[in-house]
C-alpha positions as CSV (number, residue, x, y, z in Angstrom):
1,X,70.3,210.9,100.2
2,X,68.2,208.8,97.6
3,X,69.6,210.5,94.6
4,X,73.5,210.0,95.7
5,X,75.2,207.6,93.9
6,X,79.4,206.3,93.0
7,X,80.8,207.0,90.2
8,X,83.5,205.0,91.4
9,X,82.8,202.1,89.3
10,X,82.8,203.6,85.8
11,X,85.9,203.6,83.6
12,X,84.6,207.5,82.1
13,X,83.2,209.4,85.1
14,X,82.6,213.0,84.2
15,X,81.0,215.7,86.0
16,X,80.7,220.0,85.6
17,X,79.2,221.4,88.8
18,X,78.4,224.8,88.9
19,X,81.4,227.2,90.0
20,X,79.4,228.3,93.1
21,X,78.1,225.0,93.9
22,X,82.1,223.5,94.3
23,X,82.4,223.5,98.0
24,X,78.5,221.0,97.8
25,X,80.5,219.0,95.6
26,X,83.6,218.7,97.5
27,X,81.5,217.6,101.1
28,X,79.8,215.4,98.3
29,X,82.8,213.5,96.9
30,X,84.5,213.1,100.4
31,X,81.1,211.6,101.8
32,X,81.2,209.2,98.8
33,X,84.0,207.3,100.0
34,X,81.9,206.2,102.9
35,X,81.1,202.7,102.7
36,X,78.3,201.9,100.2
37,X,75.8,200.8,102.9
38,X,76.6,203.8,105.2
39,X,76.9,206.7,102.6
40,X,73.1,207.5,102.9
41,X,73.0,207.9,106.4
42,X,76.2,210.1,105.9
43,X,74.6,212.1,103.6
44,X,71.4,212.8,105.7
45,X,73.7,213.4,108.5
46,X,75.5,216.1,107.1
47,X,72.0,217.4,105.6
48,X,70.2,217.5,109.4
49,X,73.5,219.3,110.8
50,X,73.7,221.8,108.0
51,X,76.8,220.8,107.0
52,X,76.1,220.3,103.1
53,X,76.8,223.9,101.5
54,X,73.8,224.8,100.0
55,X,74.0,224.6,95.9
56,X,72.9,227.5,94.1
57,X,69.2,227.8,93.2
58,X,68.7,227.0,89.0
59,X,72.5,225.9,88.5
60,X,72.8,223.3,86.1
61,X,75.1,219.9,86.9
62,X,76.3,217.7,84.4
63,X,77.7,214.4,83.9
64,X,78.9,211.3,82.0
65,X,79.0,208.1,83.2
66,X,80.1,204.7,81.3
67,X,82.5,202.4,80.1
68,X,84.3,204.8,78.1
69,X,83.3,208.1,76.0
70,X,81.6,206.9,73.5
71,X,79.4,204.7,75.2
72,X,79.1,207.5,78.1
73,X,75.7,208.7,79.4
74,X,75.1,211.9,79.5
75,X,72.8,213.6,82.5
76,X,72.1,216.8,83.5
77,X,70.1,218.2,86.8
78,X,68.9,221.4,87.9
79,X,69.6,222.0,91.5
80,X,66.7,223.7,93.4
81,X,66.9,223.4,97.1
82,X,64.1,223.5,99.4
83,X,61.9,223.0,96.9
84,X,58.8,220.9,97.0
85,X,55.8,220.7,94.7
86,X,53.9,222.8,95.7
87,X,56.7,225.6,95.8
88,X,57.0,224.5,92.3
89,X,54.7,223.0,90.7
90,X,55.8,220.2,89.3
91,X,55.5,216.6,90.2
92,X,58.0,214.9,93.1
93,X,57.9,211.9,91.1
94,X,58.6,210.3,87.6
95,X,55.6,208.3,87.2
96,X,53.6,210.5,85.3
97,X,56.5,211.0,82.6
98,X,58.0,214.5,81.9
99,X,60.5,216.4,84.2
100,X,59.7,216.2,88.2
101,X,61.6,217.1,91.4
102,X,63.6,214.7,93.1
103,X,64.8,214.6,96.2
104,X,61.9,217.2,97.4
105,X,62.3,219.4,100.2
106,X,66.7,219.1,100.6
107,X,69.1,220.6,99.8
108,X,69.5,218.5,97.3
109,X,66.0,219.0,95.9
110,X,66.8,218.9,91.4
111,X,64.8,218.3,88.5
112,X,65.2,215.4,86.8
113,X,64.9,215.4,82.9
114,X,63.6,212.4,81.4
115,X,65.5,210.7,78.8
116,X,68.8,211.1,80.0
């Protein structure tokens, strides 16, 4: 999926998932050991088959990424699967600034807060 990406490479990965949106994370973390220029197709793969639990709707993920705490970014997301802009009204894009839905349509549909 677009919005996948490796934390592999940062000395200070940090993540809090949801309890109920563990077994999405697990299917996540063992599809990101797929080779870099495969893991999309992985991911949309498991997405078409229905083999990426479901997160739950409105639960909150976040993370830290960076070289080491203190230099650390932190980013949340709001998973909201299935849902598009017109289910929601908000934009499917960041262009016009403000919060907006990425990864429309998926499972792995989640607004995206600016700023972070």
């Amino acid at each position: 999926m677009k919005g996948q990406y490796s934390r592999a490479n940062q000395r200070f990965p940090w993540s809090a998932p949801a309890s109920r949106t563990l077994p999405r994370v697990a299917v996540s973390l063992k599809t990101e050991t797929v080779d870099a220029k495969d893991r999309r197709a992985a991911f949309e793969a498991l997405e078409k088959a229905g083999k990426w639990p479901q997160p739950e709707f409105g639960s909150v993920f976040y993370s830290m990424t960076g070289a080491d705490q203190a230099a650390a970014r932190v980013h949340a997301t709001i998973s909201v699967p299935g849902a598009t802009s017109k289910t929601l009204g908000m934009p499917e894009d960041g262009n016009q600034g403000g919060a907006w839905i990425m990864e429309a349509g998926t499972s792995a549909a989640h607004i995206m807060t600016p700023g972070h």
